[in-house]
Every structure is written in C-alpha cells, then in structure tokens.
C-alpha positions in Angstrom: 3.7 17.2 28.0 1.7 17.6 31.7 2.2 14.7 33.6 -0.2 14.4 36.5 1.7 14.1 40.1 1.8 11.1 42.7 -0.4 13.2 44.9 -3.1 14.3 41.9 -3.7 10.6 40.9 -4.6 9.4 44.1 -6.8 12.3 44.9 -8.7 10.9 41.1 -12.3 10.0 42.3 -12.3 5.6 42.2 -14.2 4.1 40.0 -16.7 1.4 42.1 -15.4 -1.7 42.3 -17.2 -3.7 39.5 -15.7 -1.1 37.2 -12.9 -1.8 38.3 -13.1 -5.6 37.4 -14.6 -5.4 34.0 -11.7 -2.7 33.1 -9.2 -5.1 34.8 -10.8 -8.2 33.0 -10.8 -6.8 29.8 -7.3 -5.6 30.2 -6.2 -9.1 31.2 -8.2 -10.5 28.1 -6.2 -7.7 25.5 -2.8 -9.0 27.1 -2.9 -12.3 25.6 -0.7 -12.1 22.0 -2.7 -11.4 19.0 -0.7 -14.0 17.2 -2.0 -16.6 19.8 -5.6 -15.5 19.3 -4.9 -15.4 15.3 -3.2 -18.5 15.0 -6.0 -20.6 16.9 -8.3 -18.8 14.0 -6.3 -20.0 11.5 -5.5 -23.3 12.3 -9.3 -24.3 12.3 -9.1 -22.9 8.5 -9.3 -25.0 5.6 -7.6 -22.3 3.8 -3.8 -22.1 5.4 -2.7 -18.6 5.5 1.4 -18.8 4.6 3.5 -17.5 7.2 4.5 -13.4 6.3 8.2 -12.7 5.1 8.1 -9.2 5.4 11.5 -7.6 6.8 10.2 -5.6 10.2 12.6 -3.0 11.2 13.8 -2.8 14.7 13.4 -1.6 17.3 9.5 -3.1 17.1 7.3 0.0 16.2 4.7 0.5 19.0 1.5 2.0 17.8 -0.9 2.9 20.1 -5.1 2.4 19.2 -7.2 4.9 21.1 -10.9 3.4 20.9 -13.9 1.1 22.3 -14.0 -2.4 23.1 -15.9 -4.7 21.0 -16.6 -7.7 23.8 -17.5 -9.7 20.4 -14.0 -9.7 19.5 -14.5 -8.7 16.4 -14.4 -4.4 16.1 -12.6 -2.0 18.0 -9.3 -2.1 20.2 -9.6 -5.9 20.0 -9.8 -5.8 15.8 -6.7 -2.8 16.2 -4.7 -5.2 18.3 -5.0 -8.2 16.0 -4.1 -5.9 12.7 -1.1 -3.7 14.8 0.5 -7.6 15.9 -0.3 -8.5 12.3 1.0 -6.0 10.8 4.4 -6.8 12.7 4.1 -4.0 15.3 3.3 -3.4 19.5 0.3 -2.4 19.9 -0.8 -0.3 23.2 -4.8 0.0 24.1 -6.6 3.7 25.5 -9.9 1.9 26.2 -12.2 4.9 25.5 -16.1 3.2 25.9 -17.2 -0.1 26.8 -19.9 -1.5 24.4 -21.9 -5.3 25.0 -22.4 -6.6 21.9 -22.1 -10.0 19.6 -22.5 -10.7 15.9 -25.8 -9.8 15.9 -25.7 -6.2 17.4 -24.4 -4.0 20.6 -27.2 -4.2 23.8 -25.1 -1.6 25.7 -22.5 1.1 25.7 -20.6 2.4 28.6 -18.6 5.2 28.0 -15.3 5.6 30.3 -14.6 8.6 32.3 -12.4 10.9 30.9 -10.3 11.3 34.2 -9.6 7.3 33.1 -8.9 8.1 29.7 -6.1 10.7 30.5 -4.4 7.9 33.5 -4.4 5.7 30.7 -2.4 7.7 28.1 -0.1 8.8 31.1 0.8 5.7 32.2 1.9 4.6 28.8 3.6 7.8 27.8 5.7 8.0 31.1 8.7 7.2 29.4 8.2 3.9 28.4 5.8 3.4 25.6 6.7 5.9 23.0 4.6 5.2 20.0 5.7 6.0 16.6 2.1 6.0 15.5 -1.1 6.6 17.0 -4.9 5.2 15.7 -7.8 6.3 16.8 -11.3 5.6 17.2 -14.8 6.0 18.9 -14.5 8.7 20.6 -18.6 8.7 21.8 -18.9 12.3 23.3 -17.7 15.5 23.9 -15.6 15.1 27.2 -14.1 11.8 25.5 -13.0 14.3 22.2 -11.4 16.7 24.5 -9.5 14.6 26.8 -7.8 13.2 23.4 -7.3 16.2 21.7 -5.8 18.0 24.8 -3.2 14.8 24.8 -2.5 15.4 21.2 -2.1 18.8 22.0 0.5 18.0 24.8 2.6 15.8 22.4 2.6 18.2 20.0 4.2 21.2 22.3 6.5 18.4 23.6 8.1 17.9 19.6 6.8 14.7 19.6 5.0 13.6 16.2 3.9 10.0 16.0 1.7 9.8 12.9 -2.0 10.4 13.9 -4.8 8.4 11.7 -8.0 9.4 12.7 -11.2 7.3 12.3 -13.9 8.9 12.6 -16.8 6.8 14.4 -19.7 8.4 13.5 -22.0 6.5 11.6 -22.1 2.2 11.2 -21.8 0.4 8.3 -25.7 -0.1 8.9 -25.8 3.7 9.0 -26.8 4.5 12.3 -25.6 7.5 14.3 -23.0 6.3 16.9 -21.9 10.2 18.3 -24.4 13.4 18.4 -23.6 16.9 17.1 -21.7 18.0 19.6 -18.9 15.5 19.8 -18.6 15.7 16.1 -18.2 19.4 16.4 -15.6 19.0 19.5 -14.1 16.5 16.9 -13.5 18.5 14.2 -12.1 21.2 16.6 -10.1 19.4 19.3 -8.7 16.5 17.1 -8.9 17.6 13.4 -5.8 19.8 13.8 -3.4 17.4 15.2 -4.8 14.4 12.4 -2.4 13.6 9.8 -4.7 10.9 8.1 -8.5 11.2 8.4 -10.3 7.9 6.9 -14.5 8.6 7.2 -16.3 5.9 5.5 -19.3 7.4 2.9 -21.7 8.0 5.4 -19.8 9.8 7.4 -17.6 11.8 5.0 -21.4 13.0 4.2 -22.3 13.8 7.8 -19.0 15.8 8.2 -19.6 17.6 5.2 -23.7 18.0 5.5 -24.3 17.4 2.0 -24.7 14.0 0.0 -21.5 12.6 -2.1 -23.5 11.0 -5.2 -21.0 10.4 -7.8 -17.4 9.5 -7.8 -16.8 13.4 -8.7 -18.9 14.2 -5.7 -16.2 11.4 -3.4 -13.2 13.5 -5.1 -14.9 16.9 -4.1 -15.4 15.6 -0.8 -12.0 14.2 0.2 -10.6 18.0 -1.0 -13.3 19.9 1.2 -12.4 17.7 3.9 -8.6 18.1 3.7 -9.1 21.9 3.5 -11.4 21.2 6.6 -8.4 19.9 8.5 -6.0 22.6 6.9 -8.2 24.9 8.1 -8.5 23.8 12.2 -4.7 23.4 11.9 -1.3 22.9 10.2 -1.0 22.8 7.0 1.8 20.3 7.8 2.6 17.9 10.2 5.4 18.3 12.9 7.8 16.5 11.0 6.9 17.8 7.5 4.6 16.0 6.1 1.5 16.7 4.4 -2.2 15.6 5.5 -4.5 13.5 3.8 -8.0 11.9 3.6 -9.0 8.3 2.5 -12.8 8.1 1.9 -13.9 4.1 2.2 -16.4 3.6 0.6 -16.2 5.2 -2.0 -17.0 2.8 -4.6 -20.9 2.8 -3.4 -22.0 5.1 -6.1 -25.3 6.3 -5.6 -25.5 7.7 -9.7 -24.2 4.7 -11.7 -27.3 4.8 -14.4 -24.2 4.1 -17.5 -23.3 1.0 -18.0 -19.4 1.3 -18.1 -20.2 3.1 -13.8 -22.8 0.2 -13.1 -19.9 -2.2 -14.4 -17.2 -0.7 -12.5 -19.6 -0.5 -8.8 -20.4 -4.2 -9.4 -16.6 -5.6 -10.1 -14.5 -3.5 -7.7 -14.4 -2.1 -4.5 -13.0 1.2 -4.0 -11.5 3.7 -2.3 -10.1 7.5 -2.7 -7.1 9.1 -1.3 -6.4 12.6 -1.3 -2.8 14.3 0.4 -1.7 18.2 0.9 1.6 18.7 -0.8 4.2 17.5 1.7 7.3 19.9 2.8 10.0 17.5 2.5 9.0 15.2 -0.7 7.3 15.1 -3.6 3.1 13.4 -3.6 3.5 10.8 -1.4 6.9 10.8 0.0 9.6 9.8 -2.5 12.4 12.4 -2.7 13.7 13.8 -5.4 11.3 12.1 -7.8 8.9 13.4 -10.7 5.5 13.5 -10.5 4.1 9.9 -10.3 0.4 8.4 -10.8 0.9 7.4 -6.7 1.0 10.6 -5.8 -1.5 11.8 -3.3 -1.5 15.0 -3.6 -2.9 14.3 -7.4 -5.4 12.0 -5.5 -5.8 8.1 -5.9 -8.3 5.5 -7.0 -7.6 2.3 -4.7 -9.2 -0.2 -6.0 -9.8 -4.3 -5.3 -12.3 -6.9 -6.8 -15.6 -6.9 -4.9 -16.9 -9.6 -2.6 -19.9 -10.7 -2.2 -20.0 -11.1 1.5 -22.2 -10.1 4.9 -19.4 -10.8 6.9 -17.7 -7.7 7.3 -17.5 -6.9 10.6 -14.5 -4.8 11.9 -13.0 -3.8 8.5 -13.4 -0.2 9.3 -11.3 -0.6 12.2 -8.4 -3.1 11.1 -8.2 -0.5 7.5 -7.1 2.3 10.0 -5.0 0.6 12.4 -3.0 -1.1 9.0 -2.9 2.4 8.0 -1.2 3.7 11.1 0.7 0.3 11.4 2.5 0.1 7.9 2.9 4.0 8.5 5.0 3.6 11.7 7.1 0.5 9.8 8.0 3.2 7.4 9.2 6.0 10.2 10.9 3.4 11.7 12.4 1.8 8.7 13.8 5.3 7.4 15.5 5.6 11.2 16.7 1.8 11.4 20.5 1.6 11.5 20.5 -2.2 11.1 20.0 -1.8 7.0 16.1 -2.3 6.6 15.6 -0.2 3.6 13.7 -0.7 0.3 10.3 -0.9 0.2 9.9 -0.4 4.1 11.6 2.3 4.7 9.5 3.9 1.4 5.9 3.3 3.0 4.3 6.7 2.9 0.5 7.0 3.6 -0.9 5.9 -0.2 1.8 2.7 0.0 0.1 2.4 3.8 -3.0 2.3 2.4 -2.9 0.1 -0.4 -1.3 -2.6 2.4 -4.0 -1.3 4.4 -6.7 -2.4 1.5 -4.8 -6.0 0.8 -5.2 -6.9 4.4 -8.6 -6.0 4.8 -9.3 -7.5 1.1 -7.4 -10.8 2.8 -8.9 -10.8 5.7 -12.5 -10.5 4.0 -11.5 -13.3 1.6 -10.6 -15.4 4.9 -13.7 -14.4 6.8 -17.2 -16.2 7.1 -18.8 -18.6 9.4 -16.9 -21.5 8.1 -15.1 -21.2 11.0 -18.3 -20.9 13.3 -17.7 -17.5 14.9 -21.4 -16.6 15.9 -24.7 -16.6 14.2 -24.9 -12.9 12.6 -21.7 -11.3 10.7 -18.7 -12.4 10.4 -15.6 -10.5 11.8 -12.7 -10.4 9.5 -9.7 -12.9 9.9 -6.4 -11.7 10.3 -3.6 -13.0 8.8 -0.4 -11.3 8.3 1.5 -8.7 6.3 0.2 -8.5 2.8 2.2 -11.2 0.7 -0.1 -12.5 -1.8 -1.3 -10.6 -5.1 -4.6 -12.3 -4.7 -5.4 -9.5 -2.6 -3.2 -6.8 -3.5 -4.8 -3.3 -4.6 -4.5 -1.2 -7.9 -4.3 2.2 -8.5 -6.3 3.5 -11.4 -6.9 6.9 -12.6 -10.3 6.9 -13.4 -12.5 4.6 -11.1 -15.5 4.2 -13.9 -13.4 2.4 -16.0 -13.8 -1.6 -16.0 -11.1 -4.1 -17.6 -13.3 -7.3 -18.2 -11.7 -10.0 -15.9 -11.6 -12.3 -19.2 -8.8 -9.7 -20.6 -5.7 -10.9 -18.9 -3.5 -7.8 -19.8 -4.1 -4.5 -21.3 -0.8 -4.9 -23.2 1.0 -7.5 -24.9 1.2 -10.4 -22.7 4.5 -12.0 -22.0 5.4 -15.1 -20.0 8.5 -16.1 -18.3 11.2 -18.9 -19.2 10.1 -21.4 -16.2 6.5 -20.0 -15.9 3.4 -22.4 -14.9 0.6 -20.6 -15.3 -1.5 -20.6 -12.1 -4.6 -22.3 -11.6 -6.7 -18.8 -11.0 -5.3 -17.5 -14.2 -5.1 -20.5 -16.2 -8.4 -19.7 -18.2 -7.2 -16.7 -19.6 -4.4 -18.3 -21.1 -5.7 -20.7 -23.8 -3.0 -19.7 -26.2 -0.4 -20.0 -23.8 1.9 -21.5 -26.3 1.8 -18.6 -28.6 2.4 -15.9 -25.2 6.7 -14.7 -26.0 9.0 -15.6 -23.6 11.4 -12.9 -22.0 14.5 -13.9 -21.6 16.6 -14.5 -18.1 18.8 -11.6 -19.4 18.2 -8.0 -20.2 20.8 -5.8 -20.5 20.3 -1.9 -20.8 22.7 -0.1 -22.7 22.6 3.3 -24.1 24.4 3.4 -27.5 24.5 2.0 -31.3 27.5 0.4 -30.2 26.6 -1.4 -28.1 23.9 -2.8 -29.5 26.2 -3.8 -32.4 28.5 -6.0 -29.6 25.0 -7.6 -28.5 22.8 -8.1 -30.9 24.4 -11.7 -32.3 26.2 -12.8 -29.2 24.5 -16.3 -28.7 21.3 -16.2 -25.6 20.7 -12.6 -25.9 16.8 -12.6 -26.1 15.8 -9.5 -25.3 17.8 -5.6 -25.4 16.9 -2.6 -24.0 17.9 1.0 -24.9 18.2 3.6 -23.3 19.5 6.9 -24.5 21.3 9.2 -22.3 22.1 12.9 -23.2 20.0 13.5 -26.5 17.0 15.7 -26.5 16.8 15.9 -30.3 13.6 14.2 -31.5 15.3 13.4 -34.8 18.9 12.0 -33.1 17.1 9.6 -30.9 15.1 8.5 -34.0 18.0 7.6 -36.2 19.1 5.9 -33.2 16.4 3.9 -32.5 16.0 3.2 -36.1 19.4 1.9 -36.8 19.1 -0.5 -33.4 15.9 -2.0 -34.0 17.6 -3.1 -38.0 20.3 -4.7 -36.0 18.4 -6.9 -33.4 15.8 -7.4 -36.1 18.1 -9.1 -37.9 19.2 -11.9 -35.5 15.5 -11.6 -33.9 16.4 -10.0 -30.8 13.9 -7.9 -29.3 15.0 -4.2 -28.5 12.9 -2.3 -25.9 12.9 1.3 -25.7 13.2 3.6 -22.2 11.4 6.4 -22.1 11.2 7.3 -25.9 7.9 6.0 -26.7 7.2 7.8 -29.9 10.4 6.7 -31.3 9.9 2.9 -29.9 6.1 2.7 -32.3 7.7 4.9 -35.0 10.7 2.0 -35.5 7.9 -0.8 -34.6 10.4 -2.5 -31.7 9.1 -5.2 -29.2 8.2 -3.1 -26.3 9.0 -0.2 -24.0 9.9 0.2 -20.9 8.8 3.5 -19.0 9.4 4.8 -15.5 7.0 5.6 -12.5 7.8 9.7 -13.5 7.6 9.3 -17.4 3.6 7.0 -17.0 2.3 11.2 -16.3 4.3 12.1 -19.0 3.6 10.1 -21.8 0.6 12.1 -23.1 -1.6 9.2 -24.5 1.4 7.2 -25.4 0.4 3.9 -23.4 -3.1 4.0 -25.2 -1.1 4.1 -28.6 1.5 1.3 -27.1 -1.4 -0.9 -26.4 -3.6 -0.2 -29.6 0.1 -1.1 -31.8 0.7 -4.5 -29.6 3.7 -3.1 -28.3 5.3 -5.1 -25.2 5.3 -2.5 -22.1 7.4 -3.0 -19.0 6.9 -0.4 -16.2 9.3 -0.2 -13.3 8.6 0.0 -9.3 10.0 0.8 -5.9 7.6 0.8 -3.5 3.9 -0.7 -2.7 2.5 2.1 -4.3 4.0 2.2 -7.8 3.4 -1.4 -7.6 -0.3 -0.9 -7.1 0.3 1.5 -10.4 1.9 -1.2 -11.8 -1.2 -3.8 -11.4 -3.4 -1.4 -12.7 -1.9 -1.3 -16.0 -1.4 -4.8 -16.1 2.3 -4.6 -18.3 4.2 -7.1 -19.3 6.2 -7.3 -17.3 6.9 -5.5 -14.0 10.5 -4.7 -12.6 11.3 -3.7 -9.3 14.6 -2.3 -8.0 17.4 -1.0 -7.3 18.1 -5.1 -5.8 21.5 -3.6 -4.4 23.3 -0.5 -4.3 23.9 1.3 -7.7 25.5 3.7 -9.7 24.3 3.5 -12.6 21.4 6.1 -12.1 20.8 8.1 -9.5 17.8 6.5 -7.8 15.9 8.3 -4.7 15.2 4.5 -3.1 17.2 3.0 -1.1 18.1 -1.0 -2.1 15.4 -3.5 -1.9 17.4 -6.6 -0.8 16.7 -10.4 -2.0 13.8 -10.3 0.5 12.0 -7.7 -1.1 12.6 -9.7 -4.3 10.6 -12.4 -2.8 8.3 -10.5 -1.4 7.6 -9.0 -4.9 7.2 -12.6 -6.5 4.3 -13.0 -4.0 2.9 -9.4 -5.1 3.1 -10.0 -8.8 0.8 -12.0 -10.4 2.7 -15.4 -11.6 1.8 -14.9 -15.3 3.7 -11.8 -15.1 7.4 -11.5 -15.5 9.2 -9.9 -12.9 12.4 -8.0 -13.9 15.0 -7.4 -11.0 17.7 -4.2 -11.4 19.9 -2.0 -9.7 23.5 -3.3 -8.6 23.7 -7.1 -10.0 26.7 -6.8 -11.3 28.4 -10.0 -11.4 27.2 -13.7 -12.2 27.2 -14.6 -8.2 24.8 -11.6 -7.7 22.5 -12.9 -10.7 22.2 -16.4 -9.2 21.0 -15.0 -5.9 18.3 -12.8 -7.6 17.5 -15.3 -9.6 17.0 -17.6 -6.8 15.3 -15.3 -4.7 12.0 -15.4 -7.2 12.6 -12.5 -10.2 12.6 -14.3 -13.7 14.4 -11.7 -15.1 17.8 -9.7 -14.0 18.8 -6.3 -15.7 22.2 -5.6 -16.1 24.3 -2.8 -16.9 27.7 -2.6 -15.5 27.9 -6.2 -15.2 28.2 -6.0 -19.3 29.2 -2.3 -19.9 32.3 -2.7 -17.9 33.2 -6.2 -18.8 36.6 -6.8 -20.7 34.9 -9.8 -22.7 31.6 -9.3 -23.4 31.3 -12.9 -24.8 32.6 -14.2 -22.1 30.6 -12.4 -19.2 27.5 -13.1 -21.1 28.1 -16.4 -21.2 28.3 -16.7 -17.4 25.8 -14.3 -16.1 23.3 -17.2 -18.4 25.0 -20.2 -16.8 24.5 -18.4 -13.5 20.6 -17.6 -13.9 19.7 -20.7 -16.2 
C-alpha cells in the first residue's frame, strides 16, 4: 500500500495549535487500559461481573476501530475500545470526527481533516500494527468516505485482508440524520466493495435502501437487497474466500404486528437478522465439510434475546460492531495459532461473532443504568467481558413471529442432571422437579444389537444410545431399533436414537439425539418428537449451533469433540476442558450437558466431569474394552 514519504508529511499543512491539544488530549485519555476504565465501573456495581475464562489465542489479535469520539465516554472509539479490550483483543483508534456531547445529547461536531485521517492509518500500518480485523464507523462526509475507502483499497492491492465490519452511521437511535446524501452515496461506492460485514440498524437499512422495511418479511428482503448491493460495488468474495454478509439490528421493531402471536413475539424478544453470500471455502457460515445447518448464514438467521425494558442504551450500536469484528479476528487468529487454541475459537465465523456480539450487548444492557450514577440522561452500556453466562446468551430461531411462553421451560421432554440444583431464575418452572428424569453420568453410543445385548443389564447403565452405521434400509434399521428398545425396556434402560427419528417414535424409545446437519433434515420430525414426549438431545460445536441449540430448548445439549477422535470424522477441531467450562456457563443449569469426542479412559472422564459437563459419551472407551464389566465399572467410579 502507498506509504507517504518523510519529506510529504512534513510538507502536510499543521493543524493550529489547539487542535493539536484536544487530538493530543484525547489520545492521551484513549491510552489508559480499557480494563482499568471497566474495572473502576464494575467495582461500584452491586451486581459483580465474574471474571471471563475464555481461551484468547496468541499472538493478541489487534483490531483496529475507525470512527468518532464520544467525549461522554459512552459511543464511539471510546465504546469500540472498551468492547475490542473486552473482548480479549488490542484495539487501535483512526479518530475520524470529534463530537461534544453528554448523556443528554451532542452540542458540537468537528469533523477531522482527511489529510489527518490518512497520517493516522499510516502511522499504524507502518509495519507495526497489523490488524487482523478492522471496525468501522462515522464516517460524517464525503472526503472522510474516500480517505477510508482509498486505504481499504491499498490493503486490498497489497494481499492484505483483515475482516472489514462496516457500521454504517447514518441515522441515531432517535432517528436523526447524522451524514447527507452524498457521503452515503461516496459510502456505498468507496467502502461497500471492500465491507465483508455491513450491520445498518432499521432506520438506516431503510435509508440505504429508500423504501420502508414493515414486516419481518420486509427485514429479510432487505438484508438480501443489501447484500446484492455490496455484491454489486464489489467482490463477490472477500480476499481470503469468504463470503459477505448483512446483520440488520433492529429488526425485531416491527412496524405490522396487528396478530397476536407477532405482537407477542415484538414485546418478549429482541431481535436481529443475519444474512451471508455463499462462502468459497466452507459451507453457510464457515464450518468445512459440514451439511447444511440451521446456523448457516447464507440460509439467513433470526438472532434473538429477551427484551429489556430500558432507556439506557447508549453506545450499543457501536460495542455490537466492534464485538463483531473482535470475536471475528479471535477466530482468524485462533485457526492460525500454533500454540493449540482450537475448538470453539478457532470455529467463530461471522453468525458465531454475532451471536457473542448480541450476549455482550444483551450483558452489557442488563448491567447498564444509572445505578452507578453515570449522568442524568441515558445510560451507556457497561462492559464486562467475554460472553460467559447463558443469562445473556442469544438463540437462533427460524421463524421470528413465533413466541415460547417463558412459563414453558422446554419445548421437549425435560430432563435434569444427577447433581442438578435448580437455579433460582428457573426455579419457578420447575414445580414438579421431582418427577423431571435423571440422565445418567454415562452414555455410551454404540451401533449394533450386540452391543446393546452386552449393555443393557450391566449394573449403572442409565441411559443407551444407538446409532446405526452402514444401513439405509428403512425396514433394517427398524427391526433394529425394535429389537433394542425390547432389550433395554426390559431392565429400564433408556435407548436414544441418532439420527433415525421415525424409527426412534415408531419403537416409542426415550429420546433422540440428532446432529446440527440432520435438525434441516428431519422434515417435521422434531414437531412429532415433541408432540410424542420424546427426550431430544441435539449436539454442538461452536457458539452458533449452540445458539441453535437454546432455541430448541432439548434436553439435553452435548458439545464436543472434548479431545481428539476417531470415532467420526468431525470437521471441528477439539474443544478442550476449557471449552467444557465455558459451555457449563452457556447452558442453562437445568439443562444437562453431554460431553464427547475422545474420553476414552476413566482418567479422561474424571477431568470432563470435573471441568462442569454432567454427562460424558463414550464409545471407544467401551467398544474397545476387553471387559466391558469391568471398564464400566470404573469409568462410574471415575465420574460419580
């Protein structure tokens, strides 16, 4: 990329003096950590905000936020810095306009020379600062739009491709016009083509469009006309191969909810729409080698959280885009680490980034209000850290009009597990706790009559799952199932069924257990599963399918592969005994949560056990054991 000369900088005109000190002062102010400034927030609390135990990759990501300066503290590069620290990455600041404001409103804005702008992104690009995303923001006129799109430009013909998110601030929450026609136009044309994640809020998904979005048809429509829009003033795909997409926030104000079953849904959730190109290299949204999943962007996602009914919003536009970007760059960099961050990481593509995106925003929303005193108009939200609790942690529905009552703890067959408490925020919904089944500590997976038969009676075995390999014949796996579920039904086992549904409510077992790939594929079966009491268990990998997960509300959820693993061929890398932790937190505690994938000994069972799943899933550990008896008997005595 051009790099301006020792001699061409010092000819750049000086800005007067007192310019000089407010950039310099402001600077000085943006150097102090975030986690000080966060910290002194929190302590004041009387909420304490646990400490994150997400596993960061290294070398730190550095993401760079390309946007005004809120001098409240509470929007902008200041709000960006906050989140990108948060969100356990370096954050670098382009200052692009100065605005004097406080949590009543803004009194002034002073936009930054463009000249400025460019020494700015220079100094930090002069190899030393390579970020492995970039946010950005206001950008309040024409000149500003062109400087940045003219550095995007550069990077791009230098085969550089940090992940762009693009905010467009256009219109305020308040819906006021921040930027006239023609930097919107110089927007579209200079920045749009070099975007890989665009994220308007309504208002101004409607002013880049020039039409109304009414209904959540018309927000769907939308996001598609908008990523054909930046299809259209660029590539298709990004420089390193993946697709684009477009996150409308917002979404969930609905301006035509006149049904009951809409009204319902507007007034209980907030929520959001994401939309992706197919991607070159993987499938939807980045896992490869997979099946078509629910998660998938390109199929387009409902993100959705529980409303709250709160003024004190202030900045949420700007922390949901900087997350985005942030969790974005943790997955780049987690895919490149070579010190063995993988799992979950290293999956985050843009709909797992935003779903973390939504539960830190929905956290830090939770956390806000003037408890705390922080001015006399709107609150700014608080930031906290890495999204660790499933208090705030987003779904992912398929149809956003829907509305499960809050009373109805789980759309299927509740389960509980063996040393559950029932938390106090769900404890209501669980007045006949007692009579809720107990899955077991062990669940082994096997894939034939036979071994069922050297299962079914061995004292402790609970709970058994099937799962048939090499057998396409409807009839076969019938018999199969049929003869399985008269075995454990005689010693009261229950036998759980992968994949083949229709077999599982033909035989009447205890539950199923289906895959991320096999929820599209199912054809109506989890409605017939639910309606037939059935037990359904749904598997995970990464933030997304877990967001899938929530918004069936199984039960039970399992999350894997723990360690490395043989015993299917699995396009995730292993989670680790953090990630099983960090699941625990994610899951609601009145769900079960299944660990798999590579715990194949008693010592290895233990650990997982330890590390906060209720439930381990073995094969080999059983399948390959010389006494069955025996190794049963100590993978319990391990996990008990």
């Amino acid at each position: 990329m051009r790099q301006l000369s020792h001699h061409q900088r010092s000819m750049q005109p000086r800005l007067p003096i007192n310019y000089q000190c407010l950039i310099f002062l402001i600077l000085l102010l943006l150097s102090v950590p975030s986690t000080t400034l966060s910290s002194s927030i929190s302590s004041s609390s009387s909420t304490p905000i646990t400490t994150n135990t997400a596993t960061i990759p290294k070398p730190t990501p550095i993401v760079y936020t390309i946007a005004g300066s809120d001098s409240s503290g509470g929007a902008g590069i200041q709000a960006d810095l906050h989140t990108i620290n948060a969100m356990g990455c370096y954050g670098c600041t382009v200052i692009t306009c100065l605005t004097a404001q406080n949590t009543l409103g803004v009194t002034a804005v002073h936009p930054v020379p463009g000249t400025f702008i460019r020494s700015q992104l220079n100094a930090l690009m002069e190899d030393d600062l390579r970020p492995m995303a970039i946010k950005i923001g206001m950008l309040n006129n024409a000149e500003v739009v062109g400087v940045v799109g003219e550095f995007l430009r550069d990077l791009k013909e230098a085969g550089q491709s940090p992940v762009v998110v693009l905010d467009p601030v256009m219109v305020s929450t308040s819906g006021h016009q921040l930027i006239d026609d023609a930097a919107r136009e110089a927007m579209i044309k200079h920045v749009f083509p070099y975007c890989d994640v665009l994220t308007p809020n309504l208002q101004e998904a409607e002013a880049l469009l020039g039409r109304e979005l009414y209904s959540f048809d018309d927000v769907e429509r939308g996001a598609r006309d908008l990523l054909n829009m930046m299809m259209k003033t660029g590539s298709t795909m990004t420089t390193n191969g993946d697709g684009k997409s477009v996150l409308i926030k917002g979404g969930h104000r609905n301006k035509n909810s006149n049904d009951s079953i809409t009204k319902t849904a507007n007034e209980e959730y907030a929520q959001d729409y994401v939309l992706s190109s197919p991607s070159e290299e993987y499938d939807g949204s980045g896992v490869r080698g997979e099946g078509e999943r629910v998660c998938d962007g390109n199929r387009g996602v409902w993100i959705r959280s529980p409303r709250i009914d709160t003024v004190d919003t202030h900045g949420t536009g700007c922390t949901l885009s900087s997350a985005i970007a942030s969790a974005l760059a943790l997955g780049r960099q987690g895919r490149a680490d070579t010190n063995g961050v993988t799992g979950a990481i290293g999956a985050i593509q843009v709909v797992d980034a935003c779903c973390l995106a939504k539960a830190y925003v929905t956290a830090g929303i939770q956390h806000a209000g003037n408890k705390e005193g922080i001015g006399r108009g709107p609150s700014p939200v608080r930031h906290t850290h890495f999204p660790n609790s499933w208090k705030y942690f987003p779904s992912i529905v398929s149809d956003p009009a829907t509305s499960l009552l809050s009373s109805d703890r789980s759309a299927f067959l509740p389960m509980r597990a063996v040393s559950s408490t029932i938390h106090e925020d769900v404890r209501n919904n669980h007045d006949d706790d007692q009579q809720i089944p107990i899955l077991g500590r062990l669940l082994p997976i096997v894939d034939s009559i036979e071994w069922v038969e050297r299962l079914y009676a061995i004292p402790g075995i609970t709970d058994i799952q099937l799962r048939i390999k090499n057998e396409m014949d409807p009839k076969k796996i019938q018999a199969i199932v049929d003869q399985c579920q008269k075995l454990c039904a005689s010693t009261g086992v229950r036998l759980w069924i992968n994949d083949h549904w229709e077999a599982a409510v033909s035989s009447g077992c205890f539950g199923v257990h289906l895959g991320q790939e096999d929820l599209v594929r199912s054809d109506g079966g989890l409605e017939i599963i639910r309606e037939k009491g059935i037990a359904f268990g749904v598997s995970t990998h990464s933030y997304a399918e877990l967001s899938v997960a929530l918004g069936l509300r199984p039960s039970y959820i399992s999350m894997g592969p723990v360690f490395a693993t043989k015993s299917k061929d699995v396009s995730f890398d292993p989670q680790g005994l953090r990630t099983v932790s960090d699941w625990r937190e994610l899951v609601p505690p009145d769900v079960p949560l299944v660990a798999i994938g590579g715990i194949n000994d008693p010592e290895k069972a233990g650990l997982v056990i330890n590390s906060g799943a209720d439930c381990v899933s073995v094969i080999g550990a059983i399948t390959k054991s010389e006494n069955v008896e025996d190794t049963v008997s100590r993978l319990l005595s391990a996990i008990s």
